[in-house]
VEXSETOR-39798 format. One record per residue (C-alpha): x, y, z. Coordinates in steps of 0.1 Angstrom, whole numbers. Layout:
N
+-------+-------+-------+
|     x |     y |     z |
+-------+-------+-------+
|     X |     Y |     Z |
...
+-------+-------+-------+
//
This chain:
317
+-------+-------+-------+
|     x |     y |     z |
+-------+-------+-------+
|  -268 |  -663 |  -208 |
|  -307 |  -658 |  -208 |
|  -326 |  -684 |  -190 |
|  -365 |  -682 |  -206 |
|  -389 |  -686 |  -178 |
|  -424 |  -698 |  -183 |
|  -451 |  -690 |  -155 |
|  -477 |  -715 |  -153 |
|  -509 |  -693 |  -130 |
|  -539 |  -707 |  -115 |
|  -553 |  -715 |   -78 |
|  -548 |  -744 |   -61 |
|  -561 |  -777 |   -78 |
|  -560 |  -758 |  -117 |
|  -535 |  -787 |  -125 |
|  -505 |  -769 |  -130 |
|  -483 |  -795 |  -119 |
|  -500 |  -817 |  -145 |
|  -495 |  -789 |  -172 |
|  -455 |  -790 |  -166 |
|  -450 |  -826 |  -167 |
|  -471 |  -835 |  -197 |
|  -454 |  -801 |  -215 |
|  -414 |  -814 |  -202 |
|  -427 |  -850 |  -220 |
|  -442 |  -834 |  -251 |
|  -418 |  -831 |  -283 |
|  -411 |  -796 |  -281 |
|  -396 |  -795 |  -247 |
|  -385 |  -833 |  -243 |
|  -352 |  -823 |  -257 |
|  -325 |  -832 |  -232 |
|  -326 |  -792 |  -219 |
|  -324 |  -792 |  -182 |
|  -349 |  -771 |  -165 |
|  -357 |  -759 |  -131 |
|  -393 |  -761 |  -115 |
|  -402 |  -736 |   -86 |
|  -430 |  -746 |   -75 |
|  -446 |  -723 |   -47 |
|  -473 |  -746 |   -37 |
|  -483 |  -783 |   -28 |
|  -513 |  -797 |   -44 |
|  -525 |  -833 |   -47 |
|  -502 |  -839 |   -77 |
|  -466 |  -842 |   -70 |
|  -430 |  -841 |   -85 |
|  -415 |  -882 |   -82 |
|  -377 |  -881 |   -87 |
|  -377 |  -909 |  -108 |
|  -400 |  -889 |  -135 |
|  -379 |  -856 |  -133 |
|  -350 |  -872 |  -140 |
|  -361 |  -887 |  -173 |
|  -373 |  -852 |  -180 |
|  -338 |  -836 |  -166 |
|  -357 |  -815 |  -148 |
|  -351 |  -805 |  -107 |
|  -377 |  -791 |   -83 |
|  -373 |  -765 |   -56 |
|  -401 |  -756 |   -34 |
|  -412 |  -720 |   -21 |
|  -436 |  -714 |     2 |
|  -429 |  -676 |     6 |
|  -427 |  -646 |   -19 |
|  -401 |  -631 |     2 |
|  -379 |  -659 |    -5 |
|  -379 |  -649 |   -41 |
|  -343 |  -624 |   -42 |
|  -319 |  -623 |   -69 |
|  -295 |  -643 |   -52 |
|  -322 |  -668 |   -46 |
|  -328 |  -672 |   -82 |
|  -290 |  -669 |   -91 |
|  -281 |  -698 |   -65 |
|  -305 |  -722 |   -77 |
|  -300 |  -715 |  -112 |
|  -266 |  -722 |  -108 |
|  -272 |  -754 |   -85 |
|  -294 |  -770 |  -112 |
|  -275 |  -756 |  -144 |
|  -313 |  -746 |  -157 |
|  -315 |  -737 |  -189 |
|  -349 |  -732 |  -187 |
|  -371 |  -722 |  -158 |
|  -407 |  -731 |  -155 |
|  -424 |  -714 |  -125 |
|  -459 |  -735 |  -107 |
|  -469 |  -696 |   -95 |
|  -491 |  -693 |   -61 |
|  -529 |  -679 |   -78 |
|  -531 |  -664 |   -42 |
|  -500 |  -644 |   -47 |
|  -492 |  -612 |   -69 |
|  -480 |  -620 |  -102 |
|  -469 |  -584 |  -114 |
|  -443 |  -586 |   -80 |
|  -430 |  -617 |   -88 |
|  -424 |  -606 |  -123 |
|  -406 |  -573 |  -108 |
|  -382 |  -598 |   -86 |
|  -370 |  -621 |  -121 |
|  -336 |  -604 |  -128 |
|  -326 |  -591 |  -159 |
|  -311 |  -626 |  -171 |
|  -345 |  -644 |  -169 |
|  -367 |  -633 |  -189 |
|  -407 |  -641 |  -192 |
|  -411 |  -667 |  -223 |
|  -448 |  -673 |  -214 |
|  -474 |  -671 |  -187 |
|  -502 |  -693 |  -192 |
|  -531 |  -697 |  -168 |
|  -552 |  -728 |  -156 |
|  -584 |  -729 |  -144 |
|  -607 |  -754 |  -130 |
|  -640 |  -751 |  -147 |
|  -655 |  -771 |  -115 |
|  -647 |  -744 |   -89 |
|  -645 |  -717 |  -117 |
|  -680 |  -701 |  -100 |
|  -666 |  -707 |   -60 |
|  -634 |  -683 |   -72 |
|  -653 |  -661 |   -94 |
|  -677 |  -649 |   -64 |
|  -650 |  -648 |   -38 |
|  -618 |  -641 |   -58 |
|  -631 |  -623 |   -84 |
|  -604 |  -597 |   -82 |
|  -575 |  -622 |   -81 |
|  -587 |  -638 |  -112 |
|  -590 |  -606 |  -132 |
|  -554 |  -599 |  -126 |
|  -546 |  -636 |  -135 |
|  -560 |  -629 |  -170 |
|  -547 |  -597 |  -178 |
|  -512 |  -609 |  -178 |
|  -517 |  -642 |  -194 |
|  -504 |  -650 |  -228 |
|  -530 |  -684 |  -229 |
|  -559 |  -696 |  -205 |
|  -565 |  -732 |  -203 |
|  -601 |  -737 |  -190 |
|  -599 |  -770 |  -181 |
|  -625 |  -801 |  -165 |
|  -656 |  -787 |  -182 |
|  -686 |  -805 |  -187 |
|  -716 |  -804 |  -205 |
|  -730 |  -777 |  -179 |
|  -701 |  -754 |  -180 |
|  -711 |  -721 |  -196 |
|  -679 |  -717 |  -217 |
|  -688 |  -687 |  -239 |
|  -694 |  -670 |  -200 |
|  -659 |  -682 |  -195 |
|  -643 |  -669 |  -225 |
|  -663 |  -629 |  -218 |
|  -649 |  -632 |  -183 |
|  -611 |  -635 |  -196 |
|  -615 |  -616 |  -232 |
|  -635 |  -588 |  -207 |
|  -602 |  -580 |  -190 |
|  -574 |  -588 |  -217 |
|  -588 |  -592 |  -254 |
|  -554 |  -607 |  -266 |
|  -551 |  -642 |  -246 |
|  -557 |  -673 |  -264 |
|  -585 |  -691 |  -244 |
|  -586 |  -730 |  -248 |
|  -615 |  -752 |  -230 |
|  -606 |  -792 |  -215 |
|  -634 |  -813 |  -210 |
|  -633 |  -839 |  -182 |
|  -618 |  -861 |  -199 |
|  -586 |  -842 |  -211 |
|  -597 |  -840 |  -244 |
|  -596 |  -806 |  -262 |
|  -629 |  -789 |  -273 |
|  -639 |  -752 |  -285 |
|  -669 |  -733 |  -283 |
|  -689 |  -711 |  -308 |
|  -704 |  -680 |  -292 |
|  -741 |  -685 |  -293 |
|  -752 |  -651 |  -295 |
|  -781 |  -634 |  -284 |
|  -787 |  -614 |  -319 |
|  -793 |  -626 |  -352 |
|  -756 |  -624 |  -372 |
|  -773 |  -632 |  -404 |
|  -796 |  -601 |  -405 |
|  -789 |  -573 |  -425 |
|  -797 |  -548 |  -400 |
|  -785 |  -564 |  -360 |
|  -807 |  -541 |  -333 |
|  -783 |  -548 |  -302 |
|  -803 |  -549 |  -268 |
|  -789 |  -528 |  -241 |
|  -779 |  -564 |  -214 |
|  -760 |  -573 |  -250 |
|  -734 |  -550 |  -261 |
|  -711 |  -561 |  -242 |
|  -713 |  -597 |  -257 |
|  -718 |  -577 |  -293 |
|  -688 |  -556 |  -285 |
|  -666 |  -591 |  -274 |
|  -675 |  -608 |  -303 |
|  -672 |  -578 |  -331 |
|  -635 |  -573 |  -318 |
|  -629 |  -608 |  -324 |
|  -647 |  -614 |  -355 |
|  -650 |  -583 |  -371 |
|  -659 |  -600 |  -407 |
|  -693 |  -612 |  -393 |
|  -704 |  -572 |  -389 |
|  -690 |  -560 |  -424 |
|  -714 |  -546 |  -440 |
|  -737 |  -548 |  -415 |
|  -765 |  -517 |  -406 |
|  -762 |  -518 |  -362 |
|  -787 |  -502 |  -338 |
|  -771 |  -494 |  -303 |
|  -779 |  -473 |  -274 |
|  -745 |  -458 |  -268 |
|  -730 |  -432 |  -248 |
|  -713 |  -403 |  -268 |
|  -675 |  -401 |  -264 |
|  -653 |  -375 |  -282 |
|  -616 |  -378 |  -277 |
|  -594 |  -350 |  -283 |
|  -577 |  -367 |  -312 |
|  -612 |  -368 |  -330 |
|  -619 |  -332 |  -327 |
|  -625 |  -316 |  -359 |
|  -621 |  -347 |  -379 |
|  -655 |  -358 |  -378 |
|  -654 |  -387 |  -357 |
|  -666 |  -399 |  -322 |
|  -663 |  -428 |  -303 |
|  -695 |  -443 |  -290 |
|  -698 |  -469 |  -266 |
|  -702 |  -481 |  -226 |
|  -687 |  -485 |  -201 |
|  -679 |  -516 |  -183 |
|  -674 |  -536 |  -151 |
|  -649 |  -567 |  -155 |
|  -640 |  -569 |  -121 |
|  -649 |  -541 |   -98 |
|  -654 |  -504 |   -92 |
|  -624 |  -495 |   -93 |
|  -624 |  -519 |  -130 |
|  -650 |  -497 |  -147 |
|  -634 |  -491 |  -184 |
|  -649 |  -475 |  -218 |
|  -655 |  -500 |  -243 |
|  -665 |  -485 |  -280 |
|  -657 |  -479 |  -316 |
|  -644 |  -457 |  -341 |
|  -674 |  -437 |  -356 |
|  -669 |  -421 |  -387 |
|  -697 |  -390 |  -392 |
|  -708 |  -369 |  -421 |
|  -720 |  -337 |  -421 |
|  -758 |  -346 |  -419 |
|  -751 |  -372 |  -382 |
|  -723 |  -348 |  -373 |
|  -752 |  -319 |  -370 |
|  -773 |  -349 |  -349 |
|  -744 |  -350 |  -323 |
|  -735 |  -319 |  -319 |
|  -761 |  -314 |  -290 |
|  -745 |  -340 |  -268 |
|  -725 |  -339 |  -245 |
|  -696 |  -371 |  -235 |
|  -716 |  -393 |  -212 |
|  -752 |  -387 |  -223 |
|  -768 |  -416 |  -242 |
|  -779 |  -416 |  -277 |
|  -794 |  -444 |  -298 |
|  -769 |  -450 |  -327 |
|  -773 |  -465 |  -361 |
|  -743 |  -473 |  -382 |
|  -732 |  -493 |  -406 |
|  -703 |  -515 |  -400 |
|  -670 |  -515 |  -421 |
|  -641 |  -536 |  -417 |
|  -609 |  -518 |  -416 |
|  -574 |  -511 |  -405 |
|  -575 |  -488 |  -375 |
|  -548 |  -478 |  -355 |
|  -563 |  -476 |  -323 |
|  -574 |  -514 |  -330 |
|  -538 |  -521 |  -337 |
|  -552 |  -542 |  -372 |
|  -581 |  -546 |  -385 |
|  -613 |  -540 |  -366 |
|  -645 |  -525 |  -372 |
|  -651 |  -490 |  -382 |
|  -687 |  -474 |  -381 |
|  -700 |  -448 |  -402 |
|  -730 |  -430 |  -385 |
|  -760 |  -430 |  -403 |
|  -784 |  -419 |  -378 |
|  -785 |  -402 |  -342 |
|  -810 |  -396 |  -317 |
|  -815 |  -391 |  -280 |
|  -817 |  -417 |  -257 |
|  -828 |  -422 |  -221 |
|  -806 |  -441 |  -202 |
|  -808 |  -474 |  -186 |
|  -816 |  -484 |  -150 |
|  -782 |  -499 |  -152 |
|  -762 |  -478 |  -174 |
|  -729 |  -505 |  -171 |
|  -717 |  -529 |  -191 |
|  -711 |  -569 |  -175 |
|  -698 |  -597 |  -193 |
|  -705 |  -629 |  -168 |
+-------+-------+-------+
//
């Protein structure tokens, strides 16, 4: 029998604990299934007996990842007759070697990850790293206790920077759910969008998300020329930058599929992968396979040399 486990991420004071109990009282999981908690950490909220067993739910503490072995997860398993695991996961810890020690029978449901929008900047400067590798694994990111001041659309860049696929929800103080709209830096509604070199990486956020609001569209980038082996003879390249979302070590391309005729295709021919050209193109929207779905799909229309910038990377916070 497969027990589904759902990790719940986040440093210390994210409100995890908060997370479970509210989800083990909300109708889809307030079924009478019994599930184990393991939570590997103490914060301010706690576990009270008398509210666990309403849930039928039982809590075992960890306090180190070396306890995690599969006889450890096989004995309490079998103690509490789970049929459902939800894991409170240490933010300090390693999430990819905790998921290496789950045993076959336990399978990841969900990982979702909290994070407190009031010490969202304290983490971000000194556990920048950490938090990247949060992201990257999560499913959903909760961004919660945010207030007027807190800059979500930074907050949203900062997770879709390192994994484009999780769902990213903001809580305001009060609990209550709220969304964002991207206020962005260019003008959407013009024909022709001239993309400033501190803003593709917010253009390039947004037109993987939205790619309708670019159909159409004639774009002016400064870009660096990419030519993948798969594109050779095909008349394509991919332009684009490259990018910091965490560190050195982080730096990643970030670009488009760029369809040529035979009039840019002569343009690019002098460059070289690396070198900077200003790009303009007009956006399609259109199945690609290296999107995985629809994305967008540019079709060259004029290319020149560039110079390139002091700061030739890419940041998104």
């Amino acid at each position: 029998m497969e027990l589904p486990v759902f990790i719940i991420n986040g440093f210390l004071e994210s409100g995890k604990t908060a997370f479970i109990k509210d989800t083990l009282k909300g109708e889809d999981f307030n079924d009478g299934t019994r599930s184990l908690i393991i939570a590997c950490e103490d914060g301010e909220e706690e576990y009270s007996e008398i509210e666990m067993q309403k849930v039928n739910a039982k809590v075992v503490f960890v306090e180190d990842m070396d306890e995690f072995t599969k006889d450890f997860f096989i004995a309490k398993c079998n103690e509490s007759k789970a049929e459902r695991v939800f894991v409170e996961f240490n933010g300090m810890w390693n999430l990819g070697d905790f998921i290496d020690k789950l045993p076959s029978f336990m399978p990841v449901a969900q990982i979702i990850t909290l994070v407190n929008a009031e010490t969202y900047d304290m983490y971000l400067a000194n556990m920048k790293q950490l938090m990247m590798e949060q992201y990257k694994l999560s499913e959903m990111v909760i961004i919660n206790r945010c207030t007027k001041d807190s800059d979500r659309a930074a907050y949203r860049r900062s997770v879709k920077a390192v994994n484009g696929r999780a769902q990213v929800y903001f809580e305001s103080s009060d609990g209550s759910s709220n969304e964002i709209e991207e206020i962005l830096p260019f003008d959407v509604t013009k024909d022709e969008i001239d993309i400033a070199d501190s803003d593709y990486g917010i253009w390039y956020m947004d037109a993987m998300d939205n790619p309708e609001k670019y159909d159409g569209k004639i774009i002016k980038a400064k870009v660096v020329v990419y030519k993948p082996k798969q594109y050779n003879n095909k008349g394509m390249f991919a332009p684009g930058r490259f990018a910091m979302t965490c560190c050195v070590e982080d730096i990643r391309f970030i670009g488009f599929k760029c369809v040529l005729d035979d009039k840019t295709a002569e343009e690019l021919k002098p460059f070289s992968d690396r070198e900077f050209i200003d790009l303009t193109a007009k956006a399609k929207v259109e199945y690609c396979k290296e999107y995985k779905g629809d994305g967008v799909v540019l079709y060259a229309m004029d290319i020149k040399g560039a110079k390139k910038p002091e700061d030739d990377l890419v940041y998104f916070n």
